[in-house]
C-alpha atoms as one frame of an Amber mdcrd trajectory, in Angstrom:
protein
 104.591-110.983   9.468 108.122-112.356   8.820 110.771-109.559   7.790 113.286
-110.389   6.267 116.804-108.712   7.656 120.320-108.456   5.655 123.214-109.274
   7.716 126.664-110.423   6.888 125.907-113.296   4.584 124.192-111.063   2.065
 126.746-108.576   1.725 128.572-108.975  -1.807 131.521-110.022  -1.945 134.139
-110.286  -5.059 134.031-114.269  -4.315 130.155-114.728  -4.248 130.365-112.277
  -7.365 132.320-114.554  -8.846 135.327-111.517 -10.087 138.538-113.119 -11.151
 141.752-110.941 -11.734 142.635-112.668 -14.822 140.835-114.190 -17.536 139.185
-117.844 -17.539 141.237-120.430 -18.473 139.733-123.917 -19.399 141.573-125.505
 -16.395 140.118-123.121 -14.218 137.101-124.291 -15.421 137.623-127.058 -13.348
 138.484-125.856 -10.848 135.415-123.524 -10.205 133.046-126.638 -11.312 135.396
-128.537  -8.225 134.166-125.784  -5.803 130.746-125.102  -7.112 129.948-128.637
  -6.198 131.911-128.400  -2.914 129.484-125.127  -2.029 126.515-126.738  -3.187
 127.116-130.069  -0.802 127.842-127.678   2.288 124.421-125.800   1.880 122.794
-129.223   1.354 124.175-130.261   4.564 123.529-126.902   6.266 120.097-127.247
   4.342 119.044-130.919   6.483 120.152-129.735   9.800 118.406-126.434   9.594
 115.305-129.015   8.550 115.992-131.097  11.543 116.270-127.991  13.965 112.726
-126.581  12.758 111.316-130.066  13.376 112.913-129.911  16.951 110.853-126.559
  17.534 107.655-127.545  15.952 107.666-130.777  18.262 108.373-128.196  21.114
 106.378-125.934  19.952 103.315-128.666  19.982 104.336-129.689  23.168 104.164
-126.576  24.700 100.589-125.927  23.457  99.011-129.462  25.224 100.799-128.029
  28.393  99.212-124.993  28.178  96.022-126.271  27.466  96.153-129.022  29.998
  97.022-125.875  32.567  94.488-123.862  31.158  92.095-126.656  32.387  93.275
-127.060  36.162  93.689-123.594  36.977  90.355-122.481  38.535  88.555-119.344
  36.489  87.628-117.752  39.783  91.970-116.692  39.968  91.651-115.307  36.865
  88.511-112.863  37.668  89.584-111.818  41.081  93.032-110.427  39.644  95.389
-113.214  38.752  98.895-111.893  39.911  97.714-109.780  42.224  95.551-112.753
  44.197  99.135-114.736  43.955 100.967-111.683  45.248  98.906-111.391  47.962
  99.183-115.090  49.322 102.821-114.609  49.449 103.718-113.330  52.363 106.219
-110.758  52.945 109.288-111.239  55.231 110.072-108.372  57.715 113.950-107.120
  57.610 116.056-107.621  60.899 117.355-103.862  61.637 119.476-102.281  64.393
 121.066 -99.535  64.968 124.953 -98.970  65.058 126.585 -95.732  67.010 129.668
 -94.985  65.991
């Protein structure tokens, strides 16, 4: 059921393509192994708190579920059968506007 969408981070870029105007030198060798590693810590990092954040929202999500079932217990079936919203709607009751007229 999950699609999966393209957005800006998927787009290809001469930097995630890795294109260099001139030719690889052995010091730049270094250089790319410097930010490879750099890259690979940030996504690590972005990796745990992404991990963290879908642990948040499947404690929430569990949460949510006793409530509902908990709810699902106390509210009386007979609500349910007569019409639900409607039977609320109904108990409500509706406040008359305050009108008078104005001659100009």
């Amino acid at each position: 059921m999950q699609q999966k969408m393209s957005g800006l981070s998927d787009i290809k870029t001469s930097q995630k393509a890795r294109v260099h105007a001139m030719p690889k030198s052995a010091e730049a060798s270094y250089l790319d192994l410097y930010m490879l590693s750099k890259e690979r810590d940030r996504l690590e990092q972005e990796k745990s708190v992404v991990d963290k954040r879908k642990e948040q929202l499947e404690a929430h999500l569990e949460d949510l579920k006793q409530q509902i079932e908990t709810l699902k217990k106390v509210v009386p079936q007979e609500g349910r059968q007569i019409g639900g919203r409607e039977a609320i709607k109904k108990k409500v009751a509706k406040k008359e506007w305050k009108t008078m007229t104005l001659d100009y």
